[in-house]
C-alpha positions as CSV (number, residue, x, y, z in Angstrom):
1,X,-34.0,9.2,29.3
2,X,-32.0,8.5,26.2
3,X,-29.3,6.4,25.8
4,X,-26.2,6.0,23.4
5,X,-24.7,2.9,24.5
6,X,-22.0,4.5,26.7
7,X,-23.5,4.9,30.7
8,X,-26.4,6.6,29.4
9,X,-29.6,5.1,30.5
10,X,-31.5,3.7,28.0
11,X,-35.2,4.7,27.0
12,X,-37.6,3.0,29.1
13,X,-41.0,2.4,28.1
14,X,-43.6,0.4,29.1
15,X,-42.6,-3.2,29.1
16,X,-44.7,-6.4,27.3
17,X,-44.8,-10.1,28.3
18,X,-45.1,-10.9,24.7
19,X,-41.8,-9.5,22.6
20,X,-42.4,-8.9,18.7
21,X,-41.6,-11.3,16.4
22,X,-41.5,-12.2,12.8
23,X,-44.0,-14.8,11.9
24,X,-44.8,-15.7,8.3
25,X,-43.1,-12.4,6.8
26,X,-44.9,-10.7,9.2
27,X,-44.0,-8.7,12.2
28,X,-46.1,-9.8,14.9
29,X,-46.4,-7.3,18.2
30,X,-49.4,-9.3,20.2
31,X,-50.7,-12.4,21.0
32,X,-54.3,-10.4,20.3
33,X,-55.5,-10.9,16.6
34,X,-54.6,-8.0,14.6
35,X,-56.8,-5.3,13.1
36,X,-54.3,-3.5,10.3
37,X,-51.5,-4.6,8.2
38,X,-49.0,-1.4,7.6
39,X,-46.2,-2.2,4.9
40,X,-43.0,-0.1,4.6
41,X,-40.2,-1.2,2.6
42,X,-41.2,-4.8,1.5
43,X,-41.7,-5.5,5.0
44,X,-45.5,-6.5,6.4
45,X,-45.9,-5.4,10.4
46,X,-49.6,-6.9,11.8
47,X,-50.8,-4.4,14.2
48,X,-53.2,-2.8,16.1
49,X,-55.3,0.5,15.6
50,X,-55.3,1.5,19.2
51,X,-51.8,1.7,20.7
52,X,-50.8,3.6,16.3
53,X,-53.6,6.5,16.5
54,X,-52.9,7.4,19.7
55,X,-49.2,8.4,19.2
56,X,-49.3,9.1,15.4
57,X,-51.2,11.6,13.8
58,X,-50.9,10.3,10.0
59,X,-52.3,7.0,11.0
60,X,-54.8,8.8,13.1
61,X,-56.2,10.6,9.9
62,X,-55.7,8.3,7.4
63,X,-58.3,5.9,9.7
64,X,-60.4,8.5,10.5
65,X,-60.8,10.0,6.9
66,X,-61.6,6.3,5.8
67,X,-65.0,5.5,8.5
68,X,-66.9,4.4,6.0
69,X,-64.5,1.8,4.5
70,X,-62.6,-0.6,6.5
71,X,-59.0,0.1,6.9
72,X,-57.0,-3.2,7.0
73,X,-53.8,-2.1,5.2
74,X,-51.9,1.0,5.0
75,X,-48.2,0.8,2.7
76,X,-45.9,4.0,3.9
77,X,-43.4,2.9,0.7
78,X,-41.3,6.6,1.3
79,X,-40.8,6.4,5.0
80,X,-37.7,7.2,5.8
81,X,-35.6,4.8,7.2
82,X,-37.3,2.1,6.0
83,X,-38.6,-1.0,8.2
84,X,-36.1,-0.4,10.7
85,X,-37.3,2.6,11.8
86,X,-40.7,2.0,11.7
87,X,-40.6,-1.2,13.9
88,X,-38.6,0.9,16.6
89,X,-41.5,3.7,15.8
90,X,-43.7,1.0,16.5
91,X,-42.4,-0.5,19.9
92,X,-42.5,3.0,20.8
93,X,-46.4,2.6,20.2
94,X,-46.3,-0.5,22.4
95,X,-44.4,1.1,25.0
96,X,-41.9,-1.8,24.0
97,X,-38.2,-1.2,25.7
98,X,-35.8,-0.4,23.1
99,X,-32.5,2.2,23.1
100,X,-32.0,5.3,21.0
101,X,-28.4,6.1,19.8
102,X,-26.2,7.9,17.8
103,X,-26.9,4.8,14.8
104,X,-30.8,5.2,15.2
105,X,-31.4,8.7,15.9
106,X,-31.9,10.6,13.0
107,X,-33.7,8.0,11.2
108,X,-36.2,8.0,14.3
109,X,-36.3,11.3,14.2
110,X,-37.3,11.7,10.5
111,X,-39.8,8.3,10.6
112,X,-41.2,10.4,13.9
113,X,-41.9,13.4,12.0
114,X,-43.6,11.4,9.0
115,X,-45.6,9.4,11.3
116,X,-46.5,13.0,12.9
117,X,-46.0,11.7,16.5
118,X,-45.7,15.1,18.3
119,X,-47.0,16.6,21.6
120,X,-50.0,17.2,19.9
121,X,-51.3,13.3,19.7
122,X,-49.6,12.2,23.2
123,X,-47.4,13.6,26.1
124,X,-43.1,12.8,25.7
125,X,-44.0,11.3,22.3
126,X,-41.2,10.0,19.7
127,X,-40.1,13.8,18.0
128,X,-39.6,15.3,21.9
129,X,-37.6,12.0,22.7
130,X,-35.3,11.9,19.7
131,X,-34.9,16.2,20.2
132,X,-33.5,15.6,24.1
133,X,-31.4,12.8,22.9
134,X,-29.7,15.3,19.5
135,X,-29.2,18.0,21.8
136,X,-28.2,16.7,25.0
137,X,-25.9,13.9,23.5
138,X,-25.5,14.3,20.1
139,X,-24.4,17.6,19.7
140,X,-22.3,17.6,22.9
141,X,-20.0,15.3,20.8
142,X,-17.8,15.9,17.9
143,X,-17.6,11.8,17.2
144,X,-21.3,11.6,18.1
145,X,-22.1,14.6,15.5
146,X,-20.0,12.9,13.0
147,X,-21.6,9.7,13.0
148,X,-25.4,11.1,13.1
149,X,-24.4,13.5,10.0
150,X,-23.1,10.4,8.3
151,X,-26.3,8.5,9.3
152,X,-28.3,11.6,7.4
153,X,-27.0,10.9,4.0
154,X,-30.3,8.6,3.2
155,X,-32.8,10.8,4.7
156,X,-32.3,13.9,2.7
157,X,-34.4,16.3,2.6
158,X,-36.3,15.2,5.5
159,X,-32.8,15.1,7.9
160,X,-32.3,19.3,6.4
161,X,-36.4,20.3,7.2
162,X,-35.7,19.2,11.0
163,X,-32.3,20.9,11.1
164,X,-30.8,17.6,11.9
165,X,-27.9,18.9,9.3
166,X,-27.4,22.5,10.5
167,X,-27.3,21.1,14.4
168,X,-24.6,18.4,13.6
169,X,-23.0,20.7,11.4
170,X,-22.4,23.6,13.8
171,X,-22.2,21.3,16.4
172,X,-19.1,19.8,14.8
173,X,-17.4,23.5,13.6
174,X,-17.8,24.9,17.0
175,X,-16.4,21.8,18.6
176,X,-12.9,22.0,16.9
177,X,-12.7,25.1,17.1
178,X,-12.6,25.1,20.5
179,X,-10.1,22.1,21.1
180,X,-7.9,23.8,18.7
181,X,-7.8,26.9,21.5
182,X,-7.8,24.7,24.1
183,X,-5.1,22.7,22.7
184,X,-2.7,25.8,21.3
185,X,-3.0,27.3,25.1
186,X,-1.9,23.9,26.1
187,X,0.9,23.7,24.2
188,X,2.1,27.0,25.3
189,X,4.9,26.4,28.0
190,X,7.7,28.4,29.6
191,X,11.8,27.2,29.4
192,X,13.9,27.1,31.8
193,X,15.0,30.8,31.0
194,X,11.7,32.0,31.7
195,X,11.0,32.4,27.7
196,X,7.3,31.4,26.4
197,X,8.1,28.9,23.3
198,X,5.6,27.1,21.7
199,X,5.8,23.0,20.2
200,X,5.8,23.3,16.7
201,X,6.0,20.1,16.1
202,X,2.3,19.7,17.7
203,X,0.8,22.3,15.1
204,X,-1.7,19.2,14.1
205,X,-1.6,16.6,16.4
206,X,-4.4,17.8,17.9
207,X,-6.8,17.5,15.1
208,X,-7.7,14.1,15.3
209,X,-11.0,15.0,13.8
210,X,-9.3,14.9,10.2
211,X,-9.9,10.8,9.9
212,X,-13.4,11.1,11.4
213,X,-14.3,13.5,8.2
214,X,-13.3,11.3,5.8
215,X,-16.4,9.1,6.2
216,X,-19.0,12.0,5.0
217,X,-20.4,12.1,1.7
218,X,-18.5,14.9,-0.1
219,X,-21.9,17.4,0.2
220,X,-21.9,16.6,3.8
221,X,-18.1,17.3,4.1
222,X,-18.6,20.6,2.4
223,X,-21.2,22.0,4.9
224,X,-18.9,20.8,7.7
225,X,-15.6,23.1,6.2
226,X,-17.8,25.9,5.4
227,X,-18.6,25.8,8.8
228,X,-15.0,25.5,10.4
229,X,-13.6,28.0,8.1
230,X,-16.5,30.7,9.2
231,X,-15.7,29.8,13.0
232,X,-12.1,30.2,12.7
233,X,-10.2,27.0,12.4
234,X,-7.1,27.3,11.4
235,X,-6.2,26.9,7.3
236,X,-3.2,24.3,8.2
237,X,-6.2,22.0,10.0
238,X,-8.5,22.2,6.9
239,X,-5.6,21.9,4.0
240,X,-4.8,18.5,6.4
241,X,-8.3,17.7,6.4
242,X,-8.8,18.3,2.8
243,X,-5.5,16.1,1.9
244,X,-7.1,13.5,4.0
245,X,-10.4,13.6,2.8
246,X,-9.1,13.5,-0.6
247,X,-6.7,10.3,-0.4
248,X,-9.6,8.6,1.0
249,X,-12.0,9.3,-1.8
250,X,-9.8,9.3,-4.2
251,X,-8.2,6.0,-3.8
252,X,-7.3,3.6,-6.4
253,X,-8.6,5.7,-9.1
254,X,-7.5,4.7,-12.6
255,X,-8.3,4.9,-16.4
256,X,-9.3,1.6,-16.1
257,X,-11.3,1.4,-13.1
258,X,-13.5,4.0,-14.5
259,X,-13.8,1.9,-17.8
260,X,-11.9,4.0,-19.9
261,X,-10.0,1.0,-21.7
262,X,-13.4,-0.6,-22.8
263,X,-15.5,-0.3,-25.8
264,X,-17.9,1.3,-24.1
265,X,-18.6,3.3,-21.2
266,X,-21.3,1.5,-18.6
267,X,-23.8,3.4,-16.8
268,X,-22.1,2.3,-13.4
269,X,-18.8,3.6,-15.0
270,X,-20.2,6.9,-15.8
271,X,-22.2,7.7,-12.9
272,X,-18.7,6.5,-10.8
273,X,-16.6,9.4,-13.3
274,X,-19.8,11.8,-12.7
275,X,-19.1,11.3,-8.3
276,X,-15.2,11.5,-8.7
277,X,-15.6,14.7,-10.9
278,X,-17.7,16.5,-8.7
279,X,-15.7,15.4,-5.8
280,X,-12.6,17.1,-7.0
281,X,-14.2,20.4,-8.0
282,X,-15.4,20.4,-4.7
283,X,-12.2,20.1,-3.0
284,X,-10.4,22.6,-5.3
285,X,-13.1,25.0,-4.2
286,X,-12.3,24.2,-0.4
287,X,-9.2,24.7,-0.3
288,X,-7.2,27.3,1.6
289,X,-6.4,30.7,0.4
290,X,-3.1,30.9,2.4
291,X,0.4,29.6,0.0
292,X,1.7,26.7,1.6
293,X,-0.9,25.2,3.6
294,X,-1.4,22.6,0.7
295,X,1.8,20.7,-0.1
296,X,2.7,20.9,-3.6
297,X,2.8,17.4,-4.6
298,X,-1.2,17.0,-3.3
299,X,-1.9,20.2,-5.9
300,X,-0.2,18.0,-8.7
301,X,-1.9,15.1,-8.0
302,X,-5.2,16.5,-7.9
303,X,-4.3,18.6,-11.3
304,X,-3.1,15.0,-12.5
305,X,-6.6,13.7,-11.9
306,X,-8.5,17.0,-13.0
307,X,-7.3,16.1,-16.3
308,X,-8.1,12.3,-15.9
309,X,-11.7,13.2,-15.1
310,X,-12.4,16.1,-17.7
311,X,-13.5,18.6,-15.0
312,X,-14.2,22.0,-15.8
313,X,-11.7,24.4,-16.9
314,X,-12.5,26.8,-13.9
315,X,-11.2,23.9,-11.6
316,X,-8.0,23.3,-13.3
317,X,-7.1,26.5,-14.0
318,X,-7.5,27.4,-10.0
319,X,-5.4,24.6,-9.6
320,X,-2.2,25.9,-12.3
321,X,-2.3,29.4,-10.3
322,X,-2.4,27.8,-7.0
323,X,0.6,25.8,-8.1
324,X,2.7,28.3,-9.9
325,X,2.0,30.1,-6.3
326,X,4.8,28.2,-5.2
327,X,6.3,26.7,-8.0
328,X,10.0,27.0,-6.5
329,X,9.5,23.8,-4.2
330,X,8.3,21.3,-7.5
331,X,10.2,18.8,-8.8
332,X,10.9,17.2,-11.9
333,X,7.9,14.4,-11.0
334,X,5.8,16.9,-10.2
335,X,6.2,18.3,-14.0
336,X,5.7,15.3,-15.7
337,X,2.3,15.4,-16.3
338,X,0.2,13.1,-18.4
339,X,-1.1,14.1,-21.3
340,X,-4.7,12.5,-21.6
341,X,-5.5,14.6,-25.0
342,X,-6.7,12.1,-27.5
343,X,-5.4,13.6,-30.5
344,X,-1.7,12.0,-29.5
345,X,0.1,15.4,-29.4
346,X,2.5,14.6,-27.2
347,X,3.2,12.2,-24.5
348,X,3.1,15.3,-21.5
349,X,1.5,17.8,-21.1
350,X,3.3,20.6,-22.1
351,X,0.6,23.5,-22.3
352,X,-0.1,23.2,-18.5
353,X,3.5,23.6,-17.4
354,X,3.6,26.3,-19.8
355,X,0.6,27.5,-17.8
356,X,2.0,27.3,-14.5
357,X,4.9,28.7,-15.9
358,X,3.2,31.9,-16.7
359,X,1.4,32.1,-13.3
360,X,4.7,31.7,-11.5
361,X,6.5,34.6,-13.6
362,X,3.4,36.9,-12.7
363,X,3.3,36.1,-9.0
364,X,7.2,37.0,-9.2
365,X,6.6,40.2,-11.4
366,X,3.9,41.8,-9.0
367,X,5.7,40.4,-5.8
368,X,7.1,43.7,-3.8
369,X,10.2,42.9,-3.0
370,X,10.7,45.3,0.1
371,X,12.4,45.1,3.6
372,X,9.7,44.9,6.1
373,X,11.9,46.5,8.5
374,X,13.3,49.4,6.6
375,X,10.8,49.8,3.9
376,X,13.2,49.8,0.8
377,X,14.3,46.7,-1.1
378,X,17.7,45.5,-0.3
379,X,20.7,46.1,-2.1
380,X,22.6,42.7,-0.6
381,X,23.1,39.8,-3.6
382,X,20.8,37.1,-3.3
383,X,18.5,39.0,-0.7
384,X,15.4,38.8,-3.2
385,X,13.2,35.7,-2.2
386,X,11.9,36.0,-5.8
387,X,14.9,35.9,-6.9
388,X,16.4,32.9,-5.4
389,X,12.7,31.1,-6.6
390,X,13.1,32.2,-10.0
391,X,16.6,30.8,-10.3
392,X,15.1,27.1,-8.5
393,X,12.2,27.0,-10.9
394,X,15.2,28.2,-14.1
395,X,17.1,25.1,-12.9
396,X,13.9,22.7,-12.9
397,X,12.5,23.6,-16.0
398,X,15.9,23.1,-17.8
399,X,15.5,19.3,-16.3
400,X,11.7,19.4,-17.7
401,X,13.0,20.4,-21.2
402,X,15.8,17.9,-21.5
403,X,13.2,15.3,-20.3
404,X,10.5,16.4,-23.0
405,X,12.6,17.0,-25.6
406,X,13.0,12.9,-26.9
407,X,9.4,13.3,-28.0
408,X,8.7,13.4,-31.4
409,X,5.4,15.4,-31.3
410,X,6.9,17.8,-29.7
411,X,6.6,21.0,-31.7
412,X,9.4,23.4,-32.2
413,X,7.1,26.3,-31.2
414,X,6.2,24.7,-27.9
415,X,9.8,23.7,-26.6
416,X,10.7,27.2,-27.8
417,X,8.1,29.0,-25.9
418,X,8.5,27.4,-22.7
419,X,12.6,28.6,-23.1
420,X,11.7,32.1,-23.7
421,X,9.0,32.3,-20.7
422,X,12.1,32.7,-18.5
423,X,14.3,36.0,-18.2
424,X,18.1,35.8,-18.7
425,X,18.8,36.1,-15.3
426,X,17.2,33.5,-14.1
427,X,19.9,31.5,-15.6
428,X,23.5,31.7,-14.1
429,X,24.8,29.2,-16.7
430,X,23.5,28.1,-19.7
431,X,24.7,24.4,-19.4
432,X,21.3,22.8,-18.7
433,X,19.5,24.8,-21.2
434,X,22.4,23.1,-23.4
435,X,21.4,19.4,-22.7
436,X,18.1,20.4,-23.6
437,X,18.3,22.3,-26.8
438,X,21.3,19.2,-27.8
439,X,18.9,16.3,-26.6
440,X,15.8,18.3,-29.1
441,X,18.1,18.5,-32.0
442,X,19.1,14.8,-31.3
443,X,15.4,13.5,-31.2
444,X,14.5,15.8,-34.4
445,X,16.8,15.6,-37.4
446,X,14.0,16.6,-39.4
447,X,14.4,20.6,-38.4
448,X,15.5,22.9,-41.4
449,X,18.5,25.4,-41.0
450,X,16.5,28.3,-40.4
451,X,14.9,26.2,-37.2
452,X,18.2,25.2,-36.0
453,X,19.5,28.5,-35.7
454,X,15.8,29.8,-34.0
455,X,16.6,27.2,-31.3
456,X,20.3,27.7,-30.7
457,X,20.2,32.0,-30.4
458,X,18.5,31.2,-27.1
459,X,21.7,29.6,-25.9
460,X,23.9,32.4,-24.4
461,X,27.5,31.4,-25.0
462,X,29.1,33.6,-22.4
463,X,27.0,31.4,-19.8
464,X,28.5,28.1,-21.1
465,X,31.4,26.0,-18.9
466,X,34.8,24.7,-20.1
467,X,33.5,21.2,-20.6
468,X,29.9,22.5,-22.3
469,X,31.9,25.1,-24.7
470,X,34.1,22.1,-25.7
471,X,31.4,19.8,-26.1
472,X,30.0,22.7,-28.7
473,X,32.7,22.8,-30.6
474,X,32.5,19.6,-31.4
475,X,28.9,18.8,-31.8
476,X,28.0,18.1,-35.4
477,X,24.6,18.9,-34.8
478,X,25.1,22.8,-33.7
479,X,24.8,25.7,-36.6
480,X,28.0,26.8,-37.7
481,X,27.5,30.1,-36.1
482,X,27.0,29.1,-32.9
483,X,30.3,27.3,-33.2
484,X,31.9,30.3,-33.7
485,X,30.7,31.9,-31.4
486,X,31.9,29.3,-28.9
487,X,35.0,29.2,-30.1
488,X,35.5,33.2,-30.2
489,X,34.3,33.8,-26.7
490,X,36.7,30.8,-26.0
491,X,39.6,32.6,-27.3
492,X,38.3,36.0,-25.4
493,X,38.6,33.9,-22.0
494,X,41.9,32.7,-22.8
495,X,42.7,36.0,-23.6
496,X,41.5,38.1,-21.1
497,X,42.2,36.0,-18.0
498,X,45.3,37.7,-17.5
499,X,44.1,41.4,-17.6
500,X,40.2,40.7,-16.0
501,X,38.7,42.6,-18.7
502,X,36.0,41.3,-21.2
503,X,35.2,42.0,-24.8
504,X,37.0,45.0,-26.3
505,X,39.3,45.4,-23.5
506,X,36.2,47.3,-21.2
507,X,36.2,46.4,-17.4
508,X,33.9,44.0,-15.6
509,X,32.3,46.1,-14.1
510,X,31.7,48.7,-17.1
511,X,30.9,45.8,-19.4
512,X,28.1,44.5,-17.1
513,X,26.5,47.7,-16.3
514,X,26.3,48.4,-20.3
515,X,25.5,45.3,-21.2
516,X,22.2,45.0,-18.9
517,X,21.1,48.9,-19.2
518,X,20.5,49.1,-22.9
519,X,18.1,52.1,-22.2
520,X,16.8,53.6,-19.3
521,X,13.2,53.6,-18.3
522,X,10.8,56.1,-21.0
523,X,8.9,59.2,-19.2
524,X,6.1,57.9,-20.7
525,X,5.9,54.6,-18.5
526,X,3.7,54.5,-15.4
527,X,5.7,54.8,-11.9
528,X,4.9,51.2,-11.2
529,X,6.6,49.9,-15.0
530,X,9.3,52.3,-14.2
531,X,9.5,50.4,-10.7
532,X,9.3,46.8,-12.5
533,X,12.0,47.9,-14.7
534,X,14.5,49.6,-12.8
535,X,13.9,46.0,-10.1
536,X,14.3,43.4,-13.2
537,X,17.7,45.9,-14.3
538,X,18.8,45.8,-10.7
539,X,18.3,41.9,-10.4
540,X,20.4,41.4,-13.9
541,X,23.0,43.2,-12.5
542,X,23.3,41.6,-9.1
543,X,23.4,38.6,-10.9
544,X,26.1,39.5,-14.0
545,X,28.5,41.0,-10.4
546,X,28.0,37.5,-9.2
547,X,29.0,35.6,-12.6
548,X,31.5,38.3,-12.8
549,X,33.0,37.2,-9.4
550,X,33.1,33.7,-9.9
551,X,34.5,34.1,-13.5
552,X,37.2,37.0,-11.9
553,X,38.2,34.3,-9.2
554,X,38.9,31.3,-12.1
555,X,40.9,34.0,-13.7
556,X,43.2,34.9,-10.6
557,X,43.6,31.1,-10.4
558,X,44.8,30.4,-13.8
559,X,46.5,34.1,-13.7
560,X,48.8,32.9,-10.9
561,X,49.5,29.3,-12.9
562,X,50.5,31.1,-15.8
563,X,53.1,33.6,-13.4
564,X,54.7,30.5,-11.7
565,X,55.4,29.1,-15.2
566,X,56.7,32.6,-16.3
567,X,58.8,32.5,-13.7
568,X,60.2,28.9,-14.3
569,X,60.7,29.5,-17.7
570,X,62.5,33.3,-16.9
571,X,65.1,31.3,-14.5
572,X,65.6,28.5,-16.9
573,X,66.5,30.9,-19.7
574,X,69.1,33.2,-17.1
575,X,70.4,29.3,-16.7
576,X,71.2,29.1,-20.8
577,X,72.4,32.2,-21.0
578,X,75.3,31.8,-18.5
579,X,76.3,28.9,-19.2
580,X,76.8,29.7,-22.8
581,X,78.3,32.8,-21.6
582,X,81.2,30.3,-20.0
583,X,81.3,28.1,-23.0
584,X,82.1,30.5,-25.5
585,X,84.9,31.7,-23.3
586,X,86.4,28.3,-22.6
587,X,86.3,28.2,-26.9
588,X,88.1,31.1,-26.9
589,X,90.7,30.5,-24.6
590,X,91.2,27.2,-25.8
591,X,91.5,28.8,-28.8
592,X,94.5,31.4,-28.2
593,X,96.3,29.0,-25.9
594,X,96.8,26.2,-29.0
595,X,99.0,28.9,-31.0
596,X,97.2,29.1,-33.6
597,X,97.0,32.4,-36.0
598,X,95.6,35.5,-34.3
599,X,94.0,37.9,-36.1
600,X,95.6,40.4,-38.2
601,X,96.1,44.5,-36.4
602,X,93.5,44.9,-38.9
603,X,91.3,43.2,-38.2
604,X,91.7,43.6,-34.6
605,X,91.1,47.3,-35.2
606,X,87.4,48.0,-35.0
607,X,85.6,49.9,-37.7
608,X,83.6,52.9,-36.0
609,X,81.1,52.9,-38.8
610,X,80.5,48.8,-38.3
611,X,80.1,49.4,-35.3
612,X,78.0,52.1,-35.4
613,X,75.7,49.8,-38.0
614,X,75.8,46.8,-36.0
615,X,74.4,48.6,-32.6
616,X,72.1,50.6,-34.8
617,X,70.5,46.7,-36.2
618,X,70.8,45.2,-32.4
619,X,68.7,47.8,-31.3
């Protein structure tokens, strides 16, 4: 019987008086003189014909194919496993005592199977032991699978012709699979009311095979995810195991540590790149289908290093769509990628973004934005998840732009291009786009008219604040026009925020509705364009109602300001009118009372035609 060092009995075979021993750089395994000298792997074992041919068949035909010559010295340079496996291959020979386990196993099993010590040579020999031992132990064990499969990483492709591999493989796939069930059932529990609620808190905790993993060689680790993923583990448990896996291999990976910096790259330094590289393609390929079972900072870091290493466009490109998947829930960090181009273009990597950029904005555009309940899209503000991400990732990249825009390689066309990728909607004001355009123009004094003006038409005036619209009328650095333009819809606020209309005196509502539907969808479209359109036309206006309401609600506020002054100022004039009412007839009496001359009859009498003049010019 077997043994693995935990209550298992070990493997008993026939016991010596004398125990091997290294004599001389020699392994000596009797007193008896003796008769061959085998060497495998530098090392020199002094044997004996006898006890070899009758358990191994190689040894058995190498001496009997060589009667006429004396055989004295055999070298096995390829064995696998080396000189430790053949001395335990040779106690077995003895009949020495000695204990198989998960450390030895495999490379017994492979040295048994190139020494040829089967059932044909000798009952119970070495390949039947090590085969009760793989299935009855081994593969019982997830840990005990693990740590032969690590064990098999030298013995390739002997380990893979006697299914060593495939049985740890499986073994470990089925094995988690099945605690996974076991430990979802388990986690299933009734409340108090009698409901059935499950922990969600223990969706992983279970999967304590993760850290195990990350000891395989990345070929090995790929068998064993193949293998979970065809027996049903869940995609949480292998985007866990693959973040694992990856901070494990990946760690402490720099420029300089793969000899980037130096004059020239050594051949340690490239075959270390070479590993690296193929490790990440390899993970990229692994990983989950399913949106957010990979967090999104893991996905930049491995892009990050993607680019380090020079892997293959395929890879990285797998990576942008993965990312612009779910591009709402990046931040500003996440953005800032390295550039590693070594033409010095510019100090981040702007094309990327602009990639994932893209891949978001198609994802959003072929997203169906439908009730699952009713079956129709929902007419409620803000109901869109699309629409809420679209207006996340607007806010982002307007914090990406202002961040980019110091750098003096940045091209014109490539800050413009990453402005125009977004709709209009998608911005509900302008203000951040602002900074950014302000911060370019700043950085690049160097821009003709003609590029000044190109750059500020993306800014939308109407979306502006107070405080941005009068930093714009100020700003030196602005084209004329869009001065104007600041100041005019300025004067438009101010001027309409009494009525609640907008330009030429048309109503909110009016204004929006002709402002967004410029045209309405051609016959000649497809139904699904039609469907795109009349969705992106519905969005606009859901969101131009929204600014509308906002902007209609600072209106009532300054609206009722400006009546309460109106209403001061009507009651302070009543107050100057009456009193000067009262002063001019005190002057009057004052002036009758002193005696002085009255007016004449003739004067006194009134003229009807002065009169008649005077109301006429009053009036």
């Amino acid at each position: 019987m077997a043994g693995n060092g935990k209550g298992e009995k070990p493997l008993v075979l026939l016991k010596r008086s004398n125990p091997p021993g290294k004599q001389g750089g020699k392994w000596i395994f009797s007193d008896v003189p003796s008769d061959i000298i085998i060497g495998v792997d530098g090392g020199a074992f002094a044997l004996h014909k006898f006890p070899l041919v009758s358990q191994s068949g190689k040894i058995r035909k190498i001496i009997a194919e060589g009667k006429d010559s004396d055989v004295s010295k055999l070298q096995f340079p390829d064995l696998p496993g080396g000189a430790e496996a053949f001395e335990l291959a040779a106690k077995f020979c003895y009949g020495i005592n000695f204990e198989i386990t998960t450390s030895n196993v495999a490379s017994l099993r492979c040295a048994a199977e190139y020494l040829q010590m089967t059932e044909d040579y000798a009952d119970e020999n070495l390949v039947a032991r090590t085969e009760v031992y793989l299935n009855e132990v081994v593969i019982q064990s997830l840990e005990k699978s693990v740590e032969v499969l690590h064990s098999c990483e030298n013995l390739l492709p002997l380990a893979e012709e006697v299914k060593i591999l495939s049985r740890c493989v499986d073994g470990i796939a089925s094995k988690a699979c099945r605690e996974q069930m076991a430990s979802s059932l388990s986690r299933l529990d009734y409340s108090s009311s009698g409901r059935l609620q499950s922990s969600c808190q223990q969706n992983c905790s279970g999967d304590w095979w993760v850290e195990d993993l990350s000891v395989l060689r990345i070929d090995m680790y790929q068998k064993v995810i193949l293998a979970m993923r065809s027996k049903g583990v869940r995609h949480e448990s292998i985007g866990a195991s693959l973040v694992h896996y990856a901070h494990h291999s990946l760690k402490g990976l720099s420029k300089k540590q793969l000899g980037w910096d130096a004059s020239s790259l050594s051949k340690a330094a490239a075959a270390m790149e070479h590993e690296q590289r193929i490790l990440v393609e390899t993970i990229v390929s692994l990983l989950p289908a399913d949106m957010n079972t990979i967090p999104i900072a893991f996905l930049f870091g491995l892009l990050r290093t993607a680019a380090m290493l020079d892997t293959t466009v395929a890879c990285r490109l797998d990576l942008e769509r993965r990312i612009g998947l779910q591009l709402e829930m990046a931040t500003l960090d996440d953005l800032l990628i390295p550039s590693h181009s070594h033409t010095g273009d510019t100090l981040f990597d702007v094309d990327t973004v602009h990639r994932i950029l893209v891949n978001f904005l198609q994802q959003d555009e072929n997203q169906e934005p439908v009730d699952s309940h009713l079956g129709y899209e929902s007419d409620g503000l803000g109901d869109s998840p699309s629409q809420t991400a679209i207006i996340k990732v607007a806010k982002v990249m307007d914090s990406y732009l202002a961040e980019i825009a110091p750098d003096a390689n940045l091209k014109l066309s490539k800050f413009v291009a990453i402005i125009e990728l977004l709709p209009d909607y998608a911005r509900v004001v302008d203000d951040g786009l602002y900074r950014a355009i302000d911060i370019y123009l700043k950085a690049h004094p160097g821009l003709t008219e003609m590029e000044r003006k190109k750059l500020c038409k993306l800014i939308d005036c109407q979306k502006l604040s107070q405080e941005a619209c009068a930093h714009a009328a100020q700003n030196e650095r602005l084209p004329v026009h869009l001065v104007v333009q600041v100041l005019y819809f300025e004067q438009l606020r101010l001027r309409n925020s009494l009525v609640g209309t907008y330009p030429d005196g048309e109503p909110a509502m009016v204004y929006a509705s002709q402002r967004i539907n410029s045209g309405v969808p051609s016959a000649a479209m497809s139904p699904r364009d039609n469907y795109a359109s009349l969705r992106r036309e519905n969005r606009e206006l859901k969101l131009e109602i929204a600014r509308m309401r906002m902007r209609l609600t600072d209106l009532e506020k300054e609206q009722v300001c400006m009546k309460e002054g109106m209403v001061k100022s009507k009651s302070s004039t009543k107050l100057l009118s009456s009193l000067s009412k009262k002063f001019g007839k005190i002057n009057f009496f004052n002036f009758t009372s002193k005696g002085q001359d009255t007016p004449s009859k003739k004067s006194q009498t009134p003229d009807p035609k002065k009169s008649r003049l005077r109301r006429h010019s009053i009036s």
